[in-house]
C-alpha positions as CSV (number, residue, x, y, z in Angstrom):
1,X,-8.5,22.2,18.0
2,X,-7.3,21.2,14.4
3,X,-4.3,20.0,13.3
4,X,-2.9,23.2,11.2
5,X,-3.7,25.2,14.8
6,X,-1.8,22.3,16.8
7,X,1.3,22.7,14.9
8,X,1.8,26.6,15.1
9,X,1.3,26.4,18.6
10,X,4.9,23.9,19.4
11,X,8.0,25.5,19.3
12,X,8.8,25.7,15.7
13,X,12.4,24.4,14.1
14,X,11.1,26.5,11.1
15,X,11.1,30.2,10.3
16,X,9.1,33.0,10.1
17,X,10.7,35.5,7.5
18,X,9.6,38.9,6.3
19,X,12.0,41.6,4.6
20,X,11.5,45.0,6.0
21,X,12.2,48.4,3.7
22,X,12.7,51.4,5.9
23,X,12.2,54.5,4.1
24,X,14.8,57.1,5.0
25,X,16.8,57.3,8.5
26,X,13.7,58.0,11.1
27,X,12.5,54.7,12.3
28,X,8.7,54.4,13.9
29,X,7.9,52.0,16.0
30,X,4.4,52.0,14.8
31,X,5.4,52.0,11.4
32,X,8.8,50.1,10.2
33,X,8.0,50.6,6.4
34,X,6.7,48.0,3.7
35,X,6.7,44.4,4.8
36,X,6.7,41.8,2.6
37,X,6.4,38.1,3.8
38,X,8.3,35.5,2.4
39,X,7.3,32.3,4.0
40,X,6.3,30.1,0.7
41,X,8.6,28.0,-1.2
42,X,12.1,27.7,0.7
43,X,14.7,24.9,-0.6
44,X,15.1,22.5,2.6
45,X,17.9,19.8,3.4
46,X,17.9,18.0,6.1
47,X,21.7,17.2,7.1
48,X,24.9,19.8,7.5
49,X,26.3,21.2,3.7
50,X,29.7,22.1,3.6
51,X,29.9,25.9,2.7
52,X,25.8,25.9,2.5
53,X,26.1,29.7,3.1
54,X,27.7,30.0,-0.2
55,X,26.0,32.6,-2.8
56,X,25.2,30.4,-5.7
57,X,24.3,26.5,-4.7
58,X,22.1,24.2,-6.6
59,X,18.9,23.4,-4.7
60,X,17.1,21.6,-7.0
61,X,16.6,18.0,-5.8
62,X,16.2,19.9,-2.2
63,X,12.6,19.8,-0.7
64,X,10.8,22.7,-1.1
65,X,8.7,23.8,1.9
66,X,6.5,26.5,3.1
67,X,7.1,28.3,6.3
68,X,6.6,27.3,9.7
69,X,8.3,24.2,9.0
70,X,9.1,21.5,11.8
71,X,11.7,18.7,9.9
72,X,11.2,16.9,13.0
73,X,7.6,15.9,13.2
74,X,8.1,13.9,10.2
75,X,11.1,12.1,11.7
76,X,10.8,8.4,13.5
77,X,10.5,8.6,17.3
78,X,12.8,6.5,19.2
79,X,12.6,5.8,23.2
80,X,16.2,6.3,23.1
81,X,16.2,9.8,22.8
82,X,14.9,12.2,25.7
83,X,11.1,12.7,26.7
84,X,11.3,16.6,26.5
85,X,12.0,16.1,23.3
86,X,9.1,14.0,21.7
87,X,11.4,11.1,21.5
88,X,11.9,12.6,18.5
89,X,16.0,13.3,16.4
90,X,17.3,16.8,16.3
91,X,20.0,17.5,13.6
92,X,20.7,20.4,10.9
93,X,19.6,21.2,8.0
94,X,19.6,24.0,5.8
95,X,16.7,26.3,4.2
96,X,17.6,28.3,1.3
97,X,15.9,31.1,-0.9
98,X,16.5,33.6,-4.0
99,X,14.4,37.1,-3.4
100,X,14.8,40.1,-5.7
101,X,14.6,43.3,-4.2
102,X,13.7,46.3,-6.7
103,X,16.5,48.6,-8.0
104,X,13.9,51.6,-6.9
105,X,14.5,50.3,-3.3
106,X,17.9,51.4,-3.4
107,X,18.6,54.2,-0.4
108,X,16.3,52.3,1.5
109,X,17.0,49.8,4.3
110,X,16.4,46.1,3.8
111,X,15.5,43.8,7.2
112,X,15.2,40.1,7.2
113,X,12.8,39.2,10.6
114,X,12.4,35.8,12.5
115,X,10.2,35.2,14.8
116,X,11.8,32.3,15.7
117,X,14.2,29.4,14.8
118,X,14.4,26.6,17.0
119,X,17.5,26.7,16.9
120,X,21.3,28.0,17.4
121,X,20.7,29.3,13.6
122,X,22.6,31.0,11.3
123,X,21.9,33.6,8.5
124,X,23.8,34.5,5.3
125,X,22.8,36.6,2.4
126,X,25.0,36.1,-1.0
127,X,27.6,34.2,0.2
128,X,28.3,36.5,3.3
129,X,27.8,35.4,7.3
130,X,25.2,38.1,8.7
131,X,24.7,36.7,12.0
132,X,24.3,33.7,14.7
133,X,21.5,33.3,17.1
134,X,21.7,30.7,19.8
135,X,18.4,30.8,21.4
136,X,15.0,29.5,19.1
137,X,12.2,30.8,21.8
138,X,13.3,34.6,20.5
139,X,12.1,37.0,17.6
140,X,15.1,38.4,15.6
141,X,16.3,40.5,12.7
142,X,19.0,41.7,10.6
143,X,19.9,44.9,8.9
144,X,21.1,43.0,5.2
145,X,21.5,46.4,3.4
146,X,24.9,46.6,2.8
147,X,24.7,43.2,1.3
148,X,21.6,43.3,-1.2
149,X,22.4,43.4,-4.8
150,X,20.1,46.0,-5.8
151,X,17.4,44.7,-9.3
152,X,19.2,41.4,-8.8
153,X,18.5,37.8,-7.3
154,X,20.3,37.9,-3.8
155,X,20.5,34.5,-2.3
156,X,19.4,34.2,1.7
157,X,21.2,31.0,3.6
158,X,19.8,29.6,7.0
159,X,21.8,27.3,8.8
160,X,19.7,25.6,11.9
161,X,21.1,23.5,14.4
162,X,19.2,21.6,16.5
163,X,22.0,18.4,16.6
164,X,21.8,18.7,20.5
165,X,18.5,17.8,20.9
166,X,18.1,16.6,24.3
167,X,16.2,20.2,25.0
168,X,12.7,21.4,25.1
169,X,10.4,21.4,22.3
């Protein structure tokens, strides 16, 4: 098995991300409207920001990282910290991105999906708190319509806390 394979198959402390635009009121399950994925180029920083949700922030000496991404791997191990765990630190740290969504859009619904953040994570779009999810094994989304500036860069905010890391990985 290579390596790129071995790495999407751990838990993930990273996110998967796609926006979702529902045309009209009538969802289908077989079809939940355009999807567009928007796992390249995320600001990441390792370590808790004071009022990181906020709309505008300056990210640029922040990593910038593609999606799945696992902080943790590239930490040191230590036999002080628990087994289930790799021996390896937990912490938090932050992921940040600027997405525009079209003015046409507008009257459309706008999603923001995970499929997974490992974990107790927390989403914000401009500056606003949309939700908290404690569990990482678990798919999620978000209905961040009434929140999008329409034709305009909206900033998206994820908080992940994994500072109690004696857990499974």
């Amino acid at each position: 098995m290579t390596k790129k394979y071995k790495s999407v198959i751990r838990p993930l402390y990273g996110i998967f991300l796609f926006i979702f635009l529902a045309a009209g009121t009538v969802l289908n399950a077989q079809d939940f409207g355009r999807k567009e994925k928007l796992n390249d180029d995320w600001y990441f920083n390792l370590g808790d920001i004071r009022y990181g949700g906020i709309e505008n922030m300056d990210c640029s000496k922040w990593a910038v990282v593609d999606l799945p991404h696992d902080w943790t791997v590239k930490q040191n191990a230590s036999p002080e910290l628990a087994s289930c765990t790799g021996y390896l630190p937990g912490g938090i740290a932050w992921y940040r991105k600027e997405i525009v969504i079209p003015a046409t859009e507008k009257g459309n619904k706008v999603y923001i999906f995970f499929e997974g953040v490992y974990n107790n994570s927390e989403v914000f779009i401009n500056g606003k708190w949309v939700g908290k999810r404690p569990n990482g094994y678990i798919s999620f989304m978000y209905d961040l319509t009434s929140y999008i500036k329409w034709g305009e860069k909206n900033s998206i905010a994820v908080r992940v806390d994994h500072s109690n890391d004696a857990d499974s990985r």
